[in-house]
C-alpha positions as CSV (number, residue, x, y, z in Angstrom):
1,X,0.0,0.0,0.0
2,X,2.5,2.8,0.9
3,X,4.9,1.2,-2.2
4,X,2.0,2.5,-4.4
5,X,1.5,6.2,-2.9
6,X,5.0,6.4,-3.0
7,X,5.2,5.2,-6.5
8,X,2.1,7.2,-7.2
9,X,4.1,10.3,-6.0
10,X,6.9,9.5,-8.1
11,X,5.1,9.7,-11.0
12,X,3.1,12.9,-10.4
13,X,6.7,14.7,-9.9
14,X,8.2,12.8,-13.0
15,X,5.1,13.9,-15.1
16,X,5.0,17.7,-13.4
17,X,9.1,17.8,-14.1
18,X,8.7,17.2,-17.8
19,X,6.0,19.1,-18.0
20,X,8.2,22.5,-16.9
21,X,11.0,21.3,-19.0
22,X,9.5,20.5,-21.8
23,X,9.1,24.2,-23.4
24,X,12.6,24.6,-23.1
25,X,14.9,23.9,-25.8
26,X,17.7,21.5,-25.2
27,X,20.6,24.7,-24.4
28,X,18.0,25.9,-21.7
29,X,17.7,22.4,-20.4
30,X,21.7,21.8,-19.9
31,X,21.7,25.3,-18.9
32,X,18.8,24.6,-15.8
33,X,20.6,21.4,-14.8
34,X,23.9,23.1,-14.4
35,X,22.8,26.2,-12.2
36,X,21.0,23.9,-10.0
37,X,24.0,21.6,-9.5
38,X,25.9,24.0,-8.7
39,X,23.6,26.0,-6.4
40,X,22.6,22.2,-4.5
41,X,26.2,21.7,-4.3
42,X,27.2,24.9,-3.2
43,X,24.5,24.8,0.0
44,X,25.9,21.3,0.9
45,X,29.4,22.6,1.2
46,X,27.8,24.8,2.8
47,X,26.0,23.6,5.6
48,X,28.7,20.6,5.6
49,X,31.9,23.0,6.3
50,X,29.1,25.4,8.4
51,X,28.6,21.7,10.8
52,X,32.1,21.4,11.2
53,X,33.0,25.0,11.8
54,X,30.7,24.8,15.0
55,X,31.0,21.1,16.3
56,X,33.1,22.6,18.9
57,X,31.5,25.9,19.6
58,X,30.1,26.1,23.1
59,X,26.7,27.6,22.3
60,X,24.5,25.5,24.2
61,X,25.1,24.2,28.1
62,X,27.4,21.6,28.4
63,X,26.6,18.6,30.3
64,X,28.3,17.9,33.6
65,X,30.1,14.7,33.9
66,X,29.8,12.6,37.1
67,X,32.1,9.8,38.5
68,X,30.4,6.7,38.1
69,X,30.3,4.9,41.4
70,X,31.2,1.3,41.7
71,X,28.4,-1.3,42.4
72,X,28.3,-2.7,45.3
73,X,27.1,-6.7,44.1
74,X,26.8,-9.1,47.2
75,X,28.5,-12.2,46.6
76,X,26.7,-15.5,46.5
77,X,28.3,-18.8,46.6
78,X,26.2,-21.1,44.8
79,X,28.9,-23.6,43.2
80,X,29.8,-26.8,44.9
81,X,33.3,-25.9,44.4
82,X,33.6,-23.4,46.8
83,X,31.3,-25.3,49.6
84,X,33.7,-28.1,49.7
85,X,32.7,-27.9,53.6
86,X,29.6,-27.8,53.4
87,X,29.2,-31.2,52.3
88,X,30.4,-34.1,54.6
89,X,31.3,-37.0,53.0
90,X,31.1,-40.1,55.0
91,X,32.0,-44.0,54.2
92,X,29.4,-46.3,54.5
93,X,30.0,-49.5,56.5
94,X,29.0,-52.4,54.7
């Protein structure tokens, strides 16, 4: 269902698109597609070098950083290893 809006969509750009371009002659169509590549790519450089210029900028608060504490886990001793005691092991008379 939302494959078909979307390709629904698609096809009312692609059919809006030609129908701008299509007046134009062939120069004017080379000529259209080359200012808009260079003003698309000139805005990404842009806003690329513009991000990068002001990662570091302290404009907003900065976050305060804590110690973590350690956890304090209480040990259990479940294996039969380490309760060798705990057992008693006897001999039975036969």
């Amino acid at each position: 269902m939302i494959r078909k809006i979307i390709q629904r969509v698609n096809e009312w750009l692609e059919d809006r698109l030609r129908s701008l371009v299509r007046p134009l002659s062939p120069d004017a169509r080379v000529i259209v597609i080359v200012t808009m590549l260079i003003v698309f790519s000139g805005l990404s450089i842009y806003m690329t070098v513009s991000s990068i210029y002001n990662l570091g900028k302290g404009k907003g608060e900065q976050m305060p950083i804590e110690q973590i504490e350690s956890l304090k886990l209480q040990q259990q001793q479940r294996d039969s290893i380490n309760n060798l005691n705990h057992y008693q092991y006897e001999r039975s008379s036969e």
